[in-house]
C-alpha positions in Angstrom: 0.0 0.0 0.0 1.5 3.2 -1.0 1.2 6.3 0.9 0.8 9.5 -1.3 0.0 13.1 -1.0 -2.2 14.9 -2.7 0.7 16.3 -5.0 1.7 12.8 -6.0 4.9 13.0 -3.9 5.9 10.7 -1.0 4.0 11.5 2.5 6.2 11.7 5.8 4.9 7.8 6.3 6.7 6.7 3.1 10.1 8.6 3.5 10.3 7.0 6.9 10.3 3.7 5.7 12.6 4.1 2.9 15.6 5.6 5.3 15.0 3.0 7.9 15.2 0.1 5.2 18.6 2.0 3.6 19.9 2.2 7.4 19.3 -1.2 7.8 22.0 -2.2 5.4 24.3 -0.1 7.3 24.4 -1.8 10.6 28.5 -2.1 10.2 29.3 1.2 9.1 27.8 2.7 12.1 30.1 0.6 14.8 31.6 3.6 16.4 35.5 3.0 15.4 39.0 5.3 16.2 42.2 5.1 13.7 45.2 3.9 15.9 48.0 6.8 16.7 50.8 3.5 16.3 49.8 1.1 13.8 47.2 3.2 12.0 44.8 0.9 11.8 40.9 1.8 12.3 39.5 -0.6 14.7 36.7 -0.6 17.4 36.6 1.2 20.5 37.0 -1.3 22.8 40.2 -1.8 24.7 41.5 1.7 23.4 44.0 3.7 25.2 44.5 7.4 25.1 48.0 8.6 24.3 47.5 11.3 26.6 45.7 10.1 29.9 43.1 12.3 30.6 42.8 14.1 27.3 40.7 12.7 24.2 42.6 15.4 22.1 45.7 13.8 21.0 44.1 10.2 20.0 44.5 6.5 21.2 46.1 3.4 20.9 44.6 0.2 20.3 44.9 -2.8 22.7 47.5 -4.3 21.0 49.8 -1.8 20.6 49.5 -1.0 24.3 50.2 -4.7 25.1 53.2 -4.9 23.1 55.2 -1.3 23.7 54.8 -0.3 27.5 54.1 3.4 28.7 56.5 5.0 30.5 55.1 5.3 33.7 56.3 6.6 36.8 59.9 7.3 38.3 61.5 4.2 37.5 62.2 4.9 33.7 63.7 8.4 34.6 67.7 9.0 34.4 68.5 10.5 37.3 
């Protein structure tokens, strides 16, 4: 059954459908994803790191690349 208007052009009931059966075929595109700051490789957000703890601004790093090279953290990596 086809909705129409009076003017022969699509009612609000008929554009509706046709952008929620075009999303439809979009469910993987709209994973939310980053781009890695280390290996470059666009991957989901789980298990990212930011480069920059408590700023978003400068990027992440996956889980992998966190797991292989560790951060330098705290005092003991420091030349005195």
């Amino acid at each position: 059954m086809s909705f129409r208007s009076g003017y022969g052009q699509k009612c609000a009931i008929e554009l509706y459908r046709d952008a929620t059966e075009r999303q439809a075929k979009l469910a993987g595109v709209t994973i939310p994803t980053f781009m890695c700051r280390r290996c470059g490789k666009r991957q989901s957000v789980s298990g990212r790191r930011q480069v920059v703890r408590g700023s978003s601004r400068y990027g992440y790093y996956c889980a992998s690349c966190c797991t292989t090279r560790p951060l330098a953290t705290g005092c003991g990596n420091r030349a005195s």
